[in-house]
VEXDREN-2710 file (C-alpha; in Angstrom, 1 decimal):
% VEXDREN-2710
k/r/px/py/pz
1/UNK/86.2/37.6/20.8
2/UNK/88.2/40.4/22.8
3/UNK/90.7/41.0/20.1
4/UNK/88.4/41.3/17.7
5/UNK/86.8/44.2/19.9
6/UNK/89.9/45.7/20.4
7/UNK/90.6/46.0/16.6
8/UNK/87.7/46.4/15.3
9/UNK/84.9/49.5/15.0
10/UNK/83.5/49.0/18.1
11/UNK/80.4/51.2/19.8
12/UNK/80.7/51.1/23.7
13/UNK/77.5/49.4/25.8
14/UNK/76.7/49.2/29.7
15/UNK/75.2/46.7/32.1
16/UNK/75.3/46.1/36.0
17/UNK/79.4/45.2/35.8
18/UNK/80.5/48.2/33.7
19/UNK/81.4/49.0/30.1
20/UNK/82.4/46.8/27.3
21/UNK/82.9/47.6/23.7
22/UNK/80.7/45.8/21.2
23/UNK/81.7/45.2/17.7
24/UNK/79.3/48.1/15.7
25/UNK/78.5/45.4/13.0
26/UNK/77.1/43.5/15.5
27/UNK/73.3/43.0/16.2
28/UNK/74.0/41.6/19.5
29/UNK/75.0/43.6/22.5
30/UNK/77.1/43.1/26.0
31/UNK/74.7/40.9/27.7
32/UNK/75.4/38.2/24.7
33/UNK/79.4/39.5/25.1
34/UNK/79.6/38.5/28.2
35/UNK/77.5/35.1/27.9
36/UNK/80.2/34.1/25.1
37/UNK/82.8/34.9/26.6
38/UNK/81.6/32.4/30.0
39/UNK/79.8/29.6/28.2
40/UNK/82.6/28.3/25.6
41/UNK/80.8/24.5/26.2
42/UNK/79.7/22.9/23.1
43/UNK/80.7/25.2/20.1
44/UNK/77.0/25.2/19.1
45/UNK/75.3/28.3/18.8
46/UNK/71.7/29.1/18.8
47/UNK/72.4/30.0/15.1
48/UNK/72.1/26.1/14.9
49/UNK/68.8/25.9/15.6
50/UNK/66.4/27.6/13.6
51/UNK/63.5/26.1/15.4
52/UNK/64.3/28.2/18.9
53/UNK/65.3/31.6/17.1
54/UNK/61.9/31.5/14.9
55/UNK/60.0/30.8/18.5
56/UNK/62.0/33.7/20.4
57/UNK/60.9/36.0/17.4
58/UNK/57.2/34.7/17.5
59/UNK/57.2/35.4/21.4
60/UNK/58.5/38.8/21.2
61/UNK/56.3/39.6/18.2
62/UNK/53.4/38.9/20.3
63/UNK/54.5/40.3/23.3
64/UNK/54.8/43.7/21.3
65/UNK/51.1/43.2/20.0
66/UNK/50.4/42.3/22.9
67/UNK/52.4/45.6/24.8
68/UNK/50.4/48.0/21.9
69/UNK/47.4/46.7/22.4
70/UNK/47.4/47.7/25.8
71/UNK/48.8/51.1/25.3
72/UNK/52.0/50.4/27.1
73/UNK/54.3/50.8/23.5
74/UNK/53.8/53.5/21.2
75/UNK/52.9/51.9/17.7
76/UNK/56.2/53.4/16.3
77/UNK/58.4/51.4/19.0
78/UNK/55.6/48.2/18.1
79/UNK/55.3/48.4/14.4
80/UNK/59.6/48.5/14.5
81/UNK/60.0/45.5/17.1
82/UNK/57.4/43.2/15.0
83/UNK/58.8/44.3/11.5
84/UNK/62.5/43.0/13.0
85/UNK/60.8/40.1/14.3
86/UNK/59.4/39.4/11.4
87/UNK/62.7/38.8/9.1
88/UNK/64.1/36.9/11.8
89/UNK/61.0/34.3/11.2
90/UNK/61.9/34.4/7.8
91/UNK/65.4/33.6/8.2
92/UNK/67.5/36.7/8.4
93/UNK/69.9/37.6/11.5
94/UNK/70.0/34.5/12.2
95/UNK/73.9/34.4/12.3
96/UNK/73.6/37.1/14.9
97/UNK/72.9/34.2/17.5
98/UNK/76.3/33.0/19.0
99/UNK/75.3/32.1/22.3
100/UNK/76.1/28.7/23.4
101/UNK/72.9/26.4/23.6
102/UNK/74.4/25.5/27.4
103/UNK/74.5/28.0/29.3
104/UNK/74.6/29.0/32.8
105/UNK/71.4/31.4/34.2
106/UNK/68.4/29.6/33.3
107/UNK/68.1/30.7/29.7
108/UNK/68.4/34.5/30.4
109/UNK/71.5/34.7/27.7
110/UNK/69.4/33.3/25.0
111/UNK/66.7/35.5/25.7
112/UNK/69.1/38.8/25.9
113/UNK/70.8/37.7/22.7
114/UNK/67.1/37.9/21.3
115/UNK/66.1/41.0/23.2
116/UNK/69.7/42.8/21.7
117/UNK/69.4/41.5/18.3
118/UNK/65.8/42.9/17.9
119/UNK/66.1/46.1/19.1
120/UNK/69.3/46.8/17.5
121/UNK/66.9/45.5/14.1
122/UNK/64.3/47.7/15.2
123/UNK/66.4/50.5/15.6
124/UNK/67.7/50.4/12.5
125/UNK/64.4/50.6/10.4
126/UNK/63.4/54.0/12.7
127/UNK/66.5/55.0/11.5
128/UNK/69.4/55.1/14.2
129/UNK/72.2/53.7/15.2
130/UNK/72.6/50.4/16.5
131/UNK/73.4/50.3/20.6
132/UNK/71.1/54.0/20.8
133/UNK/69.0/52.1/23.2
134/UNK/67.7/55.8/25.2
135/UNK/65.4/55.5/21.9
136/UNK/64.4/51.6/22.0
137/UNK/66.1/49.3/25.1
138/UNK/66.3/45.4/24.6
139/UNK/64.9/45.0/28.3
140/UNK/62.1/48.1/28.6
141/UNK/60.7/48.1/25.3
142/UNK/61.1/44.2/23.9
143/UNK/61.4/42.5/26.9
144/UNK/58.5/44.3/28.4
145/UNK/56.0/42.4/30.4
146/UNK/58.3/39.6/30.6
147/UNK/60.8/37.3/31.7
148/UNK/63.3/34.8/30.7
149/UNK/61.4/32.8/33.1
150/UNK/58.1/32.7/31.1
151/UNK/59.6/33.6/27.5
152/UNK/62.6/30.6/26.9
153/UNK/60.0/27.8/28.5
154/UNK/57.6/29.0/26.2
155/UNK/59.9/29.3/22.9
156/UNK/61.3/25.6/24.2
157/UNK/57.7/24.2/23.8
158/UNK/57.2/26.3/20.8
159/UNK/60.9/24.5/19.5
160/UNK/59.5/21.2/20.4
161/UNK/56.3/21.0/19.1
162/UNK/58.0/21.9/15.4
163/UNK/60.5/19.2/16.2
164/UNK/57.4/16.5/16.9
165/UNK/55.6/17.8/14.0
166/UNK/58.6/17.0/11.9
167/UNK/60.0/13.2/13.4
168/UNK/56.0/12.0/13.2
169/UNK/56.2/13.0/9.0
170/UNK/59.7/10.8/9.1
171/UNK/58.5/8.4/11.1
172/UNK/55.3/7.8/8.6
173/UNK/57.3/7.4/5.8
174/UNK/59.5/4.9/7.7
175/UNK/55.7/3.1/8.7
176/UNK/54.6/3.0/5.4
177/UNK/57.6/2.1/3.8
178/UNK/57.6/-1.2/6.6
179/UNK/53.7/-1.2/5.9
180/UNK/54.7/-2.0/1.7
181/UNK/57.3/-4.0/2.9
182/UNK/54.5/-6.4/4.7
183/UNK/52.4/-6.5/1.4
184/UNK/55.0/-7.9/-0.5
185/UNK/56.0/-10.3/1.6
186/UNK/52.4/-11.6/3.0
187/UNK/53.3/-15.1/1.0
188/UNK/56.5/-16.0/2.1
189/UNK/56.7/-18.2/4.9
190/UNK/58.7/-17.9/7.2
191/UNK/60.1/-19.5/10.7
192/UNK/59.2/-17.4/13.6
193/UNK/61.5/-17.3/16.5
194/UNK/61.7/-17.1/20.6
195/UNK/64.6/-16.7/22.7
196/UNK/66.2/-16.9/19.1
197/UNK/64.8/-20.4/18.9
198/UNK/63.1/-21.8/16.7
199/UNK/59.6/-21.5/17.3
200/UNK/56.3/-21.5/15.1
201/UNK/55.7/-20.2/11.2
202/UNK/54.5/-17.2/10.5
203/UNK/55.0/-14.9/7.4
204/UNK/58.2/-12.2/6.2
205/UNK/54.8/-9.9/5.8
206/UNK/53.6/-10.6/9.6
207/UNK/56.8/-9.5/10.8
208/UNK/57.0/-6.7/8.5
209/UNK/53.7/-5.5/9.5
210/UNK/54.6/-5.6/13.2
211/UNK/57.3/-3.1/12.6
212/UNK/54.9/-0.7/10.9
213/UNK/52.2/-1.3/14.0
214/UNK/54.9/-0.2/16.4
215/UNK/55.7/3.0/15.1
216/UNK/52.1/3.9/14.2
217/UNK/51.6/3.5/18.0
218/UNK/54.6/5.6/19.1
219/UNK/53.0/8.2/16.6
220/UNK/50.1/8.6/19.0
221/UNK/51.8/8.5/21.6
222/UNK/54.0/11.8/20.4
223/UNK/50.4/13.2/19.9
224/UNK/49.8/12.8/23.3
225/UNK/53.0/14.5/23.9
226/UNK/52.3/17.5/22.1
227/UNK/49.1/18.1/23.3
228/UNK/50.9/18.9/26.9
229/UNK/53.7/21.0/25.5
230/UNK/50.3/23.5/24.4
231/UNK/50.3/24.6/28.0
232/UNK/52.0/27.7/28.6
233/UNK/53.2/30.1/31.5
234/UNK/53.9/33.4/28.8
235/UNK/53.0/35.6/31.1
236/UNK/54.0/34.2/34.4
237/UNK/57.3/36.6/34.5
238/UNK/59.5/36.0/36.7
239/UNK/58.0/33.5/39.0
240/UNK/54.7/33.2/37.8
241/UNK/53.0/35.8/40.3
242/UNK/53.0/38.2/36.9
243/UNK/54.8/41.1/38.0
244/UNK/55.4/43.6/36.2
245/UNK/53.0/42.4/33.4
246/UNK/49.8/44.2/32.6
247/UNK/46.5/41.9/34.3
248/UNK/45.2/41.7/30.9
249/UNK/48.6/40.3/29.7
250/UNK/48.8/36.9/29.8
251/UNK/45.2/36.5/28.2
252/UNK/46.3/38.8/24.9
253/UNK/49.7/37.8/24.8
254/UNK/48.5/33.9/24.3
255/UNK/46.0/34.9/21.8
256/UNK/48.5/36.9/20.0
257/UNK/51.1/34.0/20.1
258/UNK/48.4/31.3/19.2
259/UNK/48.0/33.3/16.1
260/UNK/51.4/33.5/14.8
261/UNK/52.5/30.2/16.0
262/UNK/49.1/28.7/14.3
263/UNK/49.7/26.5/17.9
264/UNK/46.3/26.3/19.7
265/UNK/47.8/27.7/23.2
266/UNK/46.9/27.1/26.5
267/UNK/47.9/29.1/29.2
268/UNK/48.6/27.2/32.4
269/UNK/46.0/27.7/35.4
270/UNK/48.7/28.1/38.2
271/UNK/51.4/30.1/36.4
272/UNK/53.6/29.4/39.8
273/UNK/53.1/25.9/39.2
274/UNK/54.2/26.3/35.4
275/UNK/56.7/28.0/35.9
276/UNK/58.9/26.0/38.2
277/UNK/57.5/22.3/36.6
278/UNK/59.2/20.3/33.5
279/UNK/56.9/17.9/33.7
280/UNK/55.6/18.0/30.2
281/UNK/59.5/17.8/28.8
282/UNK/60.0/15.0/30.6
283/UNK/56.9/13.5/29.7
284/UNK/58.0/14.1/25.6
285/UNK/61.7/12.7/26.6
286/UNK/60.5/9.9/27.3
287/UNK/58.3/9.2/24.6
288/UNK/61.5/10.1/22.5
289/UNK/63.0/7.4/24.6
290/UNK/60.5/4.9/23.7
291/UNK/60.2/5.6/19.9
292/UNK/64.0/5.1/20.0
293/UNK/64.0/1.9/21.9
294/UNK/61.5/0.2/19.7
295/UNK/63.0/1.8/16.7
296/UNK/66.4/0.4/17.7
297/UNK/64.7/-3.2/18.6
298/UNK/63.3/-3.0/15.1
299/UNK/67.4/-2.9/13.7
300/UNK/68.8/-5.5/15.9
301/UNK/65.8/-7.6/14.2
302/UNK/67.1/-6.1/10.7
303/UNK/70.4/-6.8/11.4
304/UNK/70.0/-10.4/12.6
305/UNK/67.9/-11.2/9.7
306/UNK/70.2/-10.4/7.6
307/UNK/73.1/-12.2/8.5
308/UNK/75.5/-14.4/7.0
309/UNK/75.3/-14.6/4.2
310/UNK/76.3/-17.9/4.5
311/UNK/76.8/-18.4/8.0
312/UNK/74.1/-16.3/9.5
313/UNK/70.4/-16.5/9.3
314/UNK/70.3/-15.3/5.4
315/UNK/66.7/-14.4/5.5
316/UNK/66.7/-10.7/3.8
317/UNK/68.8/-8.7/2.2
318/UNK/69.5/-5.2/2.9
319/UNK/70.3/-3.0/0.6
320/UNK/74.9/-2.7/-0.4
321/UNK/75.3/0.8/1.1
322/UNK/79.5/0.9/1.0
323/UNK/81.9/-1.6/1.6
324/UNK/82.0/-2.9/5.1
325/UNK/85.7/-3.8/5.3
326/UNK/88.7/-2.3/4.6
327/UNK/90.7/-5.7/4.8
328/UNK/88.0/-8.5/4.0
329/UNK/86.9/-7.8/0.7
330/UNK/83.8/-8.4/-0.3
331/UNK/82.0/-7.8/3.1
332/UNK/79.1/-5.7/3.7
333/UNK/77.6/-4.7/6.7
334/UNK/74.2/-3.4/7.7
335/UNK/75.5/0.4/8.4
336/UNK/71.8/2.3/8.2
337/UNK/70.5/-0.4/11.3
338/UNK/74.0/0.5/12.7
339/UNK/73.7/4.3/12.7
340/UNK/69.9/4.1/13.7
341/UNK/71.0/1.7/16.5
342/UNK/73.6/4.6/17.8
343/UNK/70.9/7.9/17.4
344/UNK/68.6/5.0/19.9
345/UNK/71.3/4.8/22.1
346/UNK/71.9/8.8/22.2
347/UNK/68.6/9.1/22.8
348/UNK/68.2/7.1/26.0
349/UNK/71.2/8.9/27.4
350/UNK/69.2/12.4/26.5
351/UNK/66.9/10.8/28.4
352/UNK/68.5/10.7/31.6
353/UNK/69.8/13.6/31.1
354/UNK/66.3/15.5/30.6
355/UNK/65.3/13.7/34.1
356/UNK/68.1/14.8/36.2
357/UNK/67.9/18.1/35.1
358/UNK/64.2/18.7/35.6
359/UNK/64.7/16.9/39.0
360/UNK/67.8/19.0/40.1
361/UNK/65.1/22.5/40.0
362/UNK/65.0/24.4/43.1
363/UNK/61.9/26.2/44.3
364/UNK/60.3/28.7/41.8
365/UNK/62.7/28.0/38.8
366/UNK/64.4/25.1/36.9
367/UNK/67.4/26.8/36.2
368/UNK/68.3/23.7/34.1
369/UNK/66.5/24.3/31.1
370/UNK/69.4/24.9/28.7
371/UNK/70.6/21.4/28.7
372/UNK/67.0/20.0/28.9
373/UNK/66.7/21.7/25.3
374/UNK/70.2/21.3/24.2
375/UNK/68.7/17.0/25.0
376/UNK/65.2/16.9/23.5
377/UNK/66.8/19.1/20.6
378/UNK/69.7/16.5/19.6
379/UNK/67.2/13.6/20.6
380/UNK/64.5/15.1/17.8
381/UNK/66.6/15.8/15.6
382/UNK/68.7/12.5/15.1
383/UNK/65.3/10.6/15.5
384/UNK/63.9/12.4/12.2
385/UNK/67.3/12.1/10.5
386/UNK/67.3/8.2/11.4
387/UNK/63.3/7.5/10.1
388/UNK/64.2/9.2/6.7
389/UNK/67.7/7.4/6.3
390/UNK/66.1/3.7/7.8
391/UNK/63.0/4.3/5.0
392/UNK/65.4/5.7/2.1
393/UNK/68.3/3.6/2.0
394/UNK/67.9/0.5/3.9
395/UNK/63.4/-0.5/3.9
396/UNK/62.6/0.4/0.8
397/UNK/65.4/-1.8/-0.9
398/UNK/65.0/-5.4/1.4
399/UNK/64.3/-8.3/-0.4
400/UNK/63.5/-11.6/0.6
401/UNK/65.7/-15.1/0.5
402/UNK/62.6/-17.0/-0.7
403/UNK/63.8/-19.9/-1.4
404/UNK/66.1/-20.5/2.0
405/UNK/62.8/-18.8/4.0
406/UNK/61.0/-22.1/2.7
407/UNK/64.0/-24.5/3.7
408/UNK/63.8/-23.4/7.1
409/UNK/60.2/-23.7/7.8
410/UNK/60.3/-27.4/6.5
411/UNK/63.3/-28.7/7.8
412/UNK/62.3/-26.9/11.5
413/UNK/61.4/-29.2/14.5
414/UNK/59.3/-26.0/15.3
415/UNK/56.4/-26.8/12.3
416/UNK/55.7/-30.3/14.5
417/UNK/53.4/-27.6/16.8
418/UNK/51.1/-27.3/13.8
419/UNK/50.5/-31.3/13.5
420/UNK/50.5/-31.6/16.3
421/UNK/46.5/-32.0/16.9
422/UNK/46.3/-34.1/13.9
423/UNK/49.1/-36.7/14.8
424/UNK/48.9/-36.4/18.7
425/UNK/51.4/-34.7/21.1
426/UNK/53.4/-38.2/21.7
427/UNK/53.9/-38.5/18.0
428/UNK/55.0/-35.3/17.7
429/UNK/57.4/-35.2/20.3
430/UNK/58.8/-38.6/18.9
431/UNK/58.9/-37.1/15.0
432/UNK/60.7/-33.9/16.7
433/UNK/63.3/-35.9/18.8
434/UNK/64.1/-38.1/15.5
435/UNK/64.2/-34.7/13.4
436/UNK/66.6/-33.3/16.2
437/UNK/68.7/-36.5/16.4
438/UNK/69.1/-37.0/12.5
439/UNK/69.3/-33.4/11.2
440/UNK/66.2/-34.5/9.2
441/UNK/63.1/-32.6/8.4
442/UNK/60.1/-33.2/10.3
443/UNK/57.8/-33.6/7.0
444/UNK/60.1/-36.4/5.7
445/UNK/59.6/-38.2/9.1
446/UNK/56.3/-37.9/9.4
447/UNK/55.6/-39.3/5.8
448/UNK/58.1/-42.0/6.8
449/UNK/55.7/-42.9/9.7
450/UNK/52.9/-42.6/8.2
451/UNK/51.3/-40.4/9.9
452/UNK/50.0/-38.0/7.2
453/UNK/49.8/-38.6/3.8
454/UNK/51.4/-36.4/1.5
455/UNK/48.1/-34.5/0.7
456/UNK/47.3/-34.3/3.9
457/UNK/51.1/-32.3/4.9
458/UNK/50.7/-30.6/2.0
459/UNK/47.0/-28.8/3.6
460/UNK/48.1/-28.2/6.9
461/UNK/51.4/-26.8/5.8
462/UNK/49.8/-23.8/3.8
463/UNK/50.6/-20.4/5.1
464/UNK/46.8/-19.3/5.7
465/UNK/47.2/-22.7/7.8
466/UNK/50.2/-21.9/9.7
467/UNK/49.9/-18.0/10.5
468/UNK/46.8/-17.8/11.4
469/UNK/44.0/-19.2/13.7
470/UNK/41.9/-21.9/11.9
471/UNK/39.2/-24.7/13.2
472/UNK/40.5/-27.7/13.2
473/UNK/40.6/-29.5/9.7
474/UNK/38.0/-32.2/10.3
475/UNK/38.8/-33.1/7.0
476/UNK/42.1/-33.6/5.9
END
């Protein structure tokens, strides 16, 4: 960065620790100079995520409404700021962004690169030079009435609640994909299993359909999650006391924001409170956690049930995405449960992450809130990336080994549970130690015995016998 200032047009800007000279194509200005230079950390910028810079220009586009409103910017200075804020929304200067998403200082780089690249913008349509800040400063005209305190918080909720908005539409196409998958399987019959032994029968569609259940719950639950990220300290500045703000501030500015956003804000009651508390991030982190828990549960299942084929469990097949060796041929492994099983496992860590930063906050601020976004951000992201890629290239394509699905269930000891009220429990533990001991079925032995006719087996052996709860068959 400093030999490109040094050889290139460069226009000379001030802070607190002197002069620097700024690249005169840039948007940005020496605050965001100076935060590149110290925070070389993960090579991602905020360029990389759309979601924050489209919330910083939302929040500074309705502080300015806000700011005219109240007489405290003249509508020239106003009508520039929300004109520049409105082509950032809509995609433009967004390469002027570079900051690192972790950074030291609470967030107050992000929100000077923001401040910079706006009124540089601004100054541009009045018809000036870029860095001529006497006319229109990045602190006293679009930071006005704020702080990074109240304005990255807010843009992080803002951030999130796009995020949600997007991982719920993956994750219903992943619950309707399992959901279709539980319709066409709702006649095969199946062995279900406990501590991986065998158990009772149930149907391929019964466990399909549980899988569909679980992430229609954890789509409530992200509801829930959303609902709390509505609350709000805009306003709060610094430490939530509101100084410097206009009293009517925090009021207009919300209603401004709700507006734009098309977000039904809330601000918080105790802006002290709201502006030192993560609570409602680390409420959605670990919703995130639990989605990707169950979600990664869901592909062990996957992966286990797929097995073999001939040595393993053989029950479904997932779709051939590659080939899975590069010195057996012919193998092929379940890669889309792999990768989803890796995004869970990122996920958790975020997680932690997410709680040790919220509980490392001192006093008035959390001065952790770059990694807790840098966290939630990867942890929504790689969620919706792993619903769409679970539903399009592995659900959607399973089939089912019907004939071996049958096999199991009559040659398990586990289907002597269901005669067991027709043939007595010392019968059936006899027929399931001669079944165990010989490697034969239990139906073969209990025909041999003469304990059911074949009719009879036949009856109770139907799946809407087996999977289901039924009155006794008084008649069988």
């Amino acid at each position: 960065m400093t030999d490109t200032i040094l050889t290139a047009d460069t226009r000379l800007e001030h802070d607190l620790l002197g002069d620097r000279a700024v690249p005169q194509s840039a948007y940005w200005g020496i605050h965001t100079l100076r935060a590149v230079e110290n925070f070389p950390i993960t090579g991602q910028r905020l360029s990389e995520t759309p979601d924050l810079i489209v919330a910083l220009a939302m929040i500074k586009q309705a502080a300015a409404e806000a700011n005219a409103t109240l007489g405290l910017l003249s509508p020239e200075i106003a009508d520039a700021i929300i004109a520049a804020c409105l082509e950032i929304r809509d995609g433009k200067l967004h390469d002027q962004f570079v900051v690192d998403l972790i950074q030291g200082g609470a967030g107050t780089s992000t929100n000077m690169n923001a401040n910079e690249v706006i009124a540089n913008r601004a100054l541009e349509l009045l018809g000036h030079r870029r860095g001529d800040y006497a006319r229109l400063h990045p602190n006293e005209h679009v930071n006005l009435g704020q702080s990074t305190n109240d304005v990255y918080p807010t843009a992080l909720k803002l951030a999130a609640w796009t995020g949600i908005g997007r991982l719920v539409q993956a994750m219903d196409g992943l619950r309707l994909a399992f959901a279709d998958k539980s319709a066409e399987f709702s006649d095969v019959l199946k062995m279900g299993r406990t501590q991986l032994q065998d158990a009772v029968p149930m149907t391929l569609g019964q466990e399909f359909g549980t899988y569909a259940l679980m992430l229609a719950e954890d789509q409530s639950r992200l509801h829930e999650a959303s609902d709390l990220i509505r609350e709000i300290n805009l306003g709060a500045t610094a430490i939530g006391t509101g100084i410097t703000a206009h009293p009517d501030y925090a009021a207009l500015v919300r209603e401004r924001l709700s507006l734009i956003s098309g977000e039904d804000l809330i601000t918080a009651p105790d802006l002290v409170e709201a502006t030192q508390d993560c609570g409602a991030f680390v409420q959605l982190s670990g919703v995130l956690k639990r989605v990707a828990v169950k979600l990664s549960k869901t592909c062990n299942d996957l992966r286990l049930l797929s097995s073999g084929p001939r040595a393993g469990l053989n029950e479904i097949n997932l779709p051939a995405r590659q080939a899975g060796s590069s010195i057996m041929p012919g193998k092929v492994n379940p890669v889309i449960p792999e990768v989803v099983n890796q995004i869970a496992f990122e996920v958790i860590g975020n997680d932690m992450t997410i709680t040790m930063a919220a509980e490392a906050g001192q006093l008035q601020l959390n001065a952790f809130e770059p990694i807790i976004f840098y966290s939630l951000h990867r942890s929504l992201s790689h969620l919706t990336a792993g619903c769409q890629t679970l539903e399009a290239h592995c659900i959607r394509g399973i089939t089912a080994n019907r004939d071996q699905l049958r096999m199991t269930v009559e040659n398990s000891i586990g289907i002597v549970t269901a005669l067991n009220p027709y043939i007595g429990y010392r019968n059936a533990t006899e027929v399931a130690l001669e079944a165990h001991r010989s490697g034969r079925g239990v139906a073969e032995i209990v025909l041999e015995r003469q304990l059911l006719t074949r009719e009879q087996l036949d009856r109770l052996l139907r799946p809407e016998n087996l999977t289901r709860p039924q009155p006794l068959l008084s008649k069988l």
